[in-house]
C-alpha positions as CSV (number, residue, x, y, z in Angstrom):
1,X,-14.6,3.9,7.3
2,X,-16.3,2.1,4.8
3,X,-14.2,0.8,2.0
4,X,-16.1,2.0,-0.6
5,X,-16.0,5.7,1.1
6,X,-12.0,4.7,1.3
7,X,-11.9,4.2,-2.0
8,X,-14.1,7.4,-3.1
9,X,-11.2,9.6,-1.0
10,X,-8.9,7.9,-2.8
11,X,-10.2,8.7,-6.4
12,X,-10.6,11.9,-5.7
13,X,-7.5,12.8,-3.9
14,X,-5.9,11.8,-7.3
15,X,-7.7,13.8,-9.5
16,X,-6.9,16.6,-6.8
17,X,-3.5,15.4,-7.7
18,X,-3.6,15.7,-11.3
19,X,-5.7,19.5,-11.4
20,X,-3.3,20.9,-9.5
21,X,-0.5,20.1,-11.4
22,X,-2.2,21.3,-14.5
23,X,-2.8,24.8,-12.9
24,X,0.2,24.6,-11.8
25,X,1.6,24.4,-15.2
26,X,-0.8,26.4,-16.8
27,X,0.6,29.6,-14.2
28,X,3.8,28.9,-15.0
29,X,3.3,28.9,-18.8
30,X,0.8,32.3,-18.8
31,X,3.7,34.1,-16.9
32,X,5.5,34.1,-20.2
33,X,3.7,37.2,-22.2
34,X,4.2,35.8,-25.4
35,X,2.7,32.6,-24.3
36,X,-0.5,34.7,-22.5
37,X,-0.8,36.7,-25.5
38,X,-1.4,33.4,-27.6
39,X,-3.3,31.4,-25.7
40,X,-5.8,34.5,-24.8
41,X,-5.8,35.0,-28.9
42,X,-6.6,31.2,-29.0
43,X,-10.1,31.2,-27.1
44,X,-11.4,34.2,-29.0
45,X,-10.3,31.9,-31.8
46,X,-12.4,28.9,-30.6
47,X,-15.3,31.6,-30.6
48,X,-15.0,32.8,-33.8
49,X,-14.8,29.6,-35.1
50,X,-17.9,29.0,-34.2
51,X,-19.8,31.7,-35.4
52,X,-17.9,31.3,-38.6
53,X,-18.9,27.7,-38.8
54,X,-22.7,29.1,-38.7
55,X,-22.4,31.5,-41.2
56,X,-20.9,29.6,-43.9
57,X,-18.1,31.4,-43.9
58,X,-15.4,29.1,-45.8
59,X,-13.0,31.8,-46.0
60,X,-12.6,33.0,-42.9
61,X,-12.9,29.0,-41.3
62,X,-9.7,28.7,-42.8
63,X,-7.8,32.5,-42.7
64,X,-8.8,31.4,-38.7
65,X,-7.3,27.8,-38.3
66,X,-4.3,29.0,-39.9
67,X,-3.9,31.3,-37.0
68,X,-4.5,29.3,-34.8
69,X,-1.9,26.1,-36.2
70,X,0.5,28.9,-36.0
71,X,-0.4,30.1,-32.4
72,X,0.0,26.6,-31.2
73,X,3.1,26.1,-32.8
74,X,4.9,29.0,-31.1
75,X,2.8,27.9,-28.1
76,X,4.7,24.4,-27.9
77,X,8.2,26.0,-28.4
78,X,7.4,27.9,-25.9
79,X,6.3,25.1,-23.7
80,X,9.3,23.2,-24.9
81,X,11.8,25.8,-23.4
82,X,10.0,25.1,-20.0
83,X,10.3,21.6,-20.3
84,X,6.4,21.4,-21.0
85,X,4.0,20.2,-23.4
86,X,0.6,21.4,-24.5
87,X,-0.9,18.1,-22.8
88,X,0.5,19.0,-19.2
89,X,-1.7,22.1,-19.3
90,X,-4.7,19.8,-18.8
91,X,-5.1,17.2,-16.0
92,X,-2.8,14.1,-17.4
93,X,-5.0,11.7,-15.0
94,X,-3.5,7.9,-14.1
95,X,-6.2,6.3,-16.0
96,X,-7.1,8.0,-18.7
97,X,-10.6,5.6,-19.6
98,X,-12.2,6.8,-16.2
99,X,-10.4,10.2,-15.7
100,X,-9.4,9.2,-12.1
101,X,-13.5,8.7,-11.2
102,X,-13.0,5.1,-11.2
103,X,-16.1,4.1,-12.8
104,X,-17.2,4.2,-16.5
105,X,-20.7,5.1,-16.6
106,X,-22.1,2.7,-13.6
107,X,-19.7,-0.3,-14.4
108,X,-16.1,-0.1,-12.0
109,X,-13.3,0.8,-14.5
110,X,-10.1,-2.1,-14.6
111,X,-8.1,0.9,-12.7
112,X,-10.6,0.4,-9.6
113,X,-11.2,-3.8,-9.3
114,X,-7.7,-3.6,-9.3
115,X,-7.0,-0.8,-6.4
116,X,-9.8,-2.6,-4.8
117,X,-7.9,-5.9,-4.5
118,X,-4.8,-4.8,-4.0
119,X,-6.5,-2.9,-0.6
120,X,-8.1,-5.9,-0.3
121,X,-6.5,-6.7,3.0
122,X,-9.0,-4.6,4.7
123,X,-11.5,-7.3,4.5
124,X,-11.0,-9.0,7.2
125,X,-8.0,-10.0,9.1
126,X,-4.4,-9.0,7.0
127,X,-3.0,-12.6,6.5
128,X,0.5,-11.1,7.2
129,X,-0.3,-10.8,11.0
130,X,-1.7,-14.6,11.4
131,X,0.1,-16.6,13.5
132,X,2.5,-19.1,11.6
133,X,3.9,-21.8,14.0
134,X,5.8,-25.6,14.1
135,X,4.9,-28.6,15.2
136,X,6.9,-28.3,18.7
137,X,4.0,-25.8,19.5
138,X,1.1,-27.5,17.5
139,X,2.4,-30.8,20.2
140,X,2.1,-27.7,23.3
141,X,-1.8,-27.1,22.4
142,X,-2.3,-30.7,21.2
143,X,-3.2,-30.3,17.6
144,X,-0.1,-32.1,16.4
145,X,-2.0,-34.4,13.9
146,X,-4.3,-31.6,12.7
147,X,-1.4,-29.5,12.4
148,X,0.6,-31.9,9.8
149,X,-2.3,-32.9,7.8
150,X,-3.0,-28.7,7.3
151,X,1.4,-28.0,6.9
152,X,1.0,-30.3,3.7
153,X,-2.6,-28.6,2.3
154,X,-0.3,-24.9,2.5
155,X,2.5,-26.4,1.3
156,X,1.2,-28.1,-1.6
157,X,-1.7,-25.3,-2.3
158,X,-3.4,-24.8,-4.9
159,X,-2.0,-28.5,-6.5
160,X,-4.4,-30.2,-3.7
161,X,-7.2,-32.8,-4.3
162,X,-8.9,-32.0,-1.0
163,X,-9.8,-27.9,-2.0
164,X,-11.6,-27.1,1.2
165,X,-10.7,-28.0,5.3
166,X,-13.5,-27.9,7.8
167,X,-12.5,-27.6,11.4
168,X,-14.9,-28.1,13.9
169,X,-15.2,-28.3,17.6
170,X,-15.8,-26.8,21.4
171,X,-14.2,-23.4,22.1
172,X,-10.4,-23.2,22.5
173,X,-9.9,-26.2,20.9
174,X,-7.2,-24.4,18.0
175,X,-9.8,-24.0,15.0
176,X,-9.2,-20.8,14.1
177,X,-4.5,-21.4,15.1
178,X,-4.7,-24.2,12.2
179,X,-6.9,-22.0,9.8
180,X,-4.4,-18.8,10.4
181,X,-1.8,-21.1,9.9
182,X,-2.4,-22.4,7.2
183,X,-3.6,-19.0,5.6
184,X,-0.2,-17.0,6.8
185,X,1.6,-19.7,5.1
186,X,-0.1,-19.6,2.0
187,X,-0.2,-16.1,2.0
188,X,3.7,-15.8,1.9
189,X,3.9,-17.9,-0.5
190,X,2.1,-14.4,-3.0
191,X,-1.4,-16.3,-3.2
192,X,-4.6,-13.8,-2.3
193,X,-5.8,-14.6,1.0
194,X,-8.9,-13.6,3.2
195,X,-9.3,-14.3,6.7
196,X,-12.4,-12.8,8.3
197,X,-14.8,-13.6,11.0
198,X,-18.7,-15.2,10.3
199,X,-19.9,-11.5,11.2
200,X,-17.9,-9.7,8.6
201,X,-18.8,-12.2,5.9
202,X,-22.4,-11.5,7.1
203,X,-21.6,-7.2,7.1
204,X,-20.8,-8.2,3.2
205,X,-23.5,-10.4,2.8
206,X,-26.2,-7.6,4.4
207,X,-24.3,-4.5,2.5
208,X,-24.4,-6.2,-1.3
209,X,-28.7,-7.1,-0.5
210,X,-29.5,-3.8,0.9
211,X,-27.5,-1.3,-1.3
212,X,-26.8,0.0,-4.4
213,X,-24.5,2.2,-4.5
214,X,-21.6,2.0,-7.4
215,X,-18.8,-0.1,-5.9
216,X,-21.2,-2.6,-3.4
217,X,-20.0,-5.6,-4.6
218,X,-16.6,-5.3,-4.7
219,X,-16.8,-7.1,-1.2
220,X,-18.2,-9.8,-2.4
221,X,-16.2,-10.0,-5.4
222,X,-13.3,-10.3,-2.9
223,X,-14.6,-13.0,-1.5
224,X,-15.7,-15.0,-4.3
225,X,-11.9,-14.4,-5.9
226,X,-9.7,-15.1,-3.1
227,X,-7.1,-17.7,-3.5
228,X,-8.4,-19.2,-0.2
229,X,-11.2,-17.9,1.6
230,X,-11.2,-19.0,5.8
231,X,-14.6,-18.1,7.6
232,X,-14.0,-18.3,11.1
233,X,-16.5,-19.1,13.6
234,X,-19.4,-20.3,10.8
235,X,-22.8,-19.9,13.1
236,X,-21.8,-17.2,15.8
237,X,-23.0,-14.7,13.4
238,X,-26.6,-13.4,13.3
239,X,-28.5,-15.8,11.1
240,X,-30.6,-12.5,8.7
241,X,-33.2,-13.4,6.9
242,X,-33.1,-13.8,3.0
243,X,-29.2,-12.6,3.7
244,X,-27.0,-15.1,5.4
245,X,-27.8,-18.6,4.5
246,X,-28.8,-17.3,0.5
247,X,-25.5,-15.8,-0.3
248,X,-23.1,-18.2,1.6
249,X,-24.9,-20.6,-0.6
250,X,-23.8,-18.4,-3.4
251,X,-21.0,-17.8,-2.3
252,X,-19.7,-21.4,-2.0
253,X,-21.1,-22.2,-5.0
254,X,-19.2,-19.6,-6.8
255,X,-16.1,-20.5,-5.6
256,X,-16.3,-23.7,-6.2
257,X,-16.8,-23.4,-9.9
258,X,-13.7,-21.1,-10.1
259,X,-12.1,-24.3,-8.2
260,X,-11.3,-22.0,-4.7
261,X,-10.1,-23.2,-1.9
262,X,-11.9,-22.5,1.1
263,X,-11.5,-23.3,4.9
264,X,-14.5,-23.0,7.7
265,X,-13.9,-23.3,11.0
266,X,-17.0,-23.7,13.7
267,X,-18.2,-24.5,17.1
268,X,-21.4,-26.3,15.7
269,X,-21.9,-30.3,15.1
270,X,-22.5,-30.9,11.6
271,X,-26.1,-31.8,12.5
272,X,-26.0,-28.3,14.0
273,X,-25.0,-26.6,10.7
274,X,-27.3,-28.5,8.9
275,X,-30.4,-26.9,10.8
276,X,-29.3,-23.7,11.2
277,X,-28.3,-23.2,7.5
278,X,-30.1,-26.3,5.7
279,X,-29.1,-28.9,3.1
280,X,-28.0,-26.9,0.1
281,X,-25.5,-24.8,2.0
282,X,-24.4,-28.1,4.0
283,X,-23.8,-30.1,1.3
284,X,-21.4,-27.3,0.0
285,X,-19.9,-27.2,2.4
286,X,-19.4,-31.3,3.4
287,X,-19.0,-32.5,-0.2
288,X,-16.6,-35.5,0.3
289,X,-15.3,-35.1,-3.4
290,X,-14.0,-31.6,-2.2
291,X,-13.7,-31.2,1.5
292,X,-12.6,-32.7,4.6
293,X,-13.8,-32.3,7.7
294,X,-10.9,-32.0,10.9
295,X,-12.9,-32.5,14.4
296,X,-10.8,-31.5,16.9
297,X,-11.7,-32.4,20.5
298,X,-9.6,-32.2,24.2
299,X,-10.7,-28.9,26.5
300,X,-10.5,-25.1,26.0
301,X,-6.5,-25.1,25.5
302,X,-6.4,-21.3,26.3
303,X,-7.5,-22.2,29.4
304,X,-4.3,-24.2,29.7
305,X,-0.7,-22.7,31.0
C-alpha cells in the first residue's frame, strides 16, 4: 500500500473515531425526555429564527433567543449529570484546523507532515533493523580501516566537518554493512534516519514528476529532511528520463543547503557516475569541501566463509 493511501485510511479511520462517539453521546443524551423534548424545540427554533430574521420581526428574534438561552441552559445541566457537555454532542476531532481530513484546502495541515514523519520509517529500510557491529567483525570482512573512520562520523554526527561519506567498490565488498552501520548508530542515538535502495529513491523521484495528488511530495520531503539520508546502490536503478538524474540533483542540492548529511554507496567508478548522471550531479556528490570518498577493494566477502 501506498503511503499516501496509508495515510488517507488513517485520516479517516479517525474521523470514524470521533462521529461515532458523537452519536454515541448524542443517543445517550436524547434518551433523557426532558433532554429530547429541548433539543427537538431547539431546531424548530433555528427555523424560526430564520424566517423571523426575514421578516423583520425584532420582537419575536428576541421572545425566540430567549427560549432558546434557556433551553440550552437546562440542556447543559442535563448534560452535566451525564458527565457530558454540549461540545461532545458533535465530533470533538484531534485536530481541530483540518477536522481530522488532514489537509487545509490543498496545502497538508501541521497534524499530517507530522504523522507523515513520524511513519516515516516506511520509506525505505527501518534504521532499527540495520546491522550495527564492532571492529572484531569489521577485521572478519576486512573493512577494519573503513569501519573506524565511519565509528567516528556516527559518533560525532551531526558536529562533523566531512557531512557526506561515499563508498564505492565491486559487489560484496561491505558498502552497504558500513552505510547501515553507521545509520543504525546514528539512528539510536534519536536523529531521523533514511535508509533506502537507488530504486525506491527513483519510485519517489517518478511518483512526485508524474502525479498530483494532495500528499505527493511528502516522499520527497522525507528525503530532503532526513538527519542523514544513505542511497544504496547509486546506478543500479533505472536511469528515467527527465526523472532520475534532475531530482537527485535537486535533491542533493537541497540538502546540502539545510547542511544534511548524506551517505551513497555504489558499484560504479567515479568516472562511471560521472557519465551516467553528468557533472552537476557528480560534483554534488564529490565536493571535497563536503564529502569523502571510501573505495573499498579485496573480493566479494559474502562469498567468503
Amino acid at each position: 500500500m501506498e503511503e499516501r493511501d496509508r495515510m488517507k485510511e488513517y485520516y479517516a479511520a479517525l474521523r470514524a473515531e470521533a462521529e461515532m462517539k458523537a452519536a454515541e453521546n448524542t443517543a445517550r443524551a436524547r434518551e433523557n425526555q426532558t433532554f429530547r423534548k429541548n433539543d427537538n424545540r431547539l431546531s424548530d427554533i433555528e427555523r424560526e429564527l430564520a424566517f423571523a430574521e426575514i421578516a423583520g420581526e425584532k420582537g419575536k428574534l428576541r421572545a425566540l433567543a430567549r427560549e432558546k438561552e434557556t433551553l440550552r441552559a437546562e440542556n447543559e445541566k442535563i448534560l452535566a449529570s451525564m458527565g457530558l457537555t454540549i461540545d461532545q454532542l458533535s465530533p470533538v476531532y484531534r485536530c481541530p484546523k483540518c477536522k481530522d481530513t488532514g489537509f487545509i484546502g490543498t496545502a497538508p495541515c501541521a497534524c499530517y507532515l507530522e504523522a507523515a514523519e513520524k511513519a516515516g520509517g516506511s520509506i525505505g529500510i527501518p534504521p532499527e533493523t540495520l546491522p550495527a557491529f564492532g571492529e572484531e567483525f569489521a577485521k572478519e570482512k576486512g573493512i577494519a580501516a573503513a569501519y573506524r573512520k565511519t565509528l567516528s562520523f556516527a559518533e560525532k554526527f551531526p558536529d562533523v566537518k566531512i557531512r557526506n561519506i561515499n563508498f564505492l567498490g565491486r559487489t560484496g565488498t561491505g558498502k552497504t554493512l558500513l552505510a547501515g552501520n553507521v545509520a543504525a548508530r546514528v539512528a539510536k542515538r534519536g536523529f531521523k534516519v533514511i535508509f533506502l535502495s537507488s530504486f525506491e529513491m527513483n519510485n519517489v523521484f517518478l511518483e512526485y514528476h508524474s502525479f498530483f495528488e494532495e500528499g505527493r511530495t511528502l516522499p520527497m520531503n522525507a528525503l530532503i529532511a532526513a538527519d542523514l539520508l544513505v542511497i544504496d546502490d547509486l546506478g543500479a536503478e533505472q536511469n528515467i528520463r527527465n526523472v532520475t538524474v534532475p531530482y537527485l540533483c535537486n535533491l542533493l542540492s537541497e540538502r546540502g543547503m539545510r547542511g544534511r548529511s548524506t551517505l551513497i554507496t555504489s558499484n560504479l567508478s567515479q568516472e562511471e557516475l560521472l557519465s551516467r548522471y553528468a557533472e552537476r550531479v557528480f560534483s554534488r556528490i564529490f565536493d571535497k569541501r563536503l564529502s569523502t570518498t571510501l573505495s573499498l577493494g579485496g573480493g566479494d566477502g559474502r562469498l567468503k566463509r
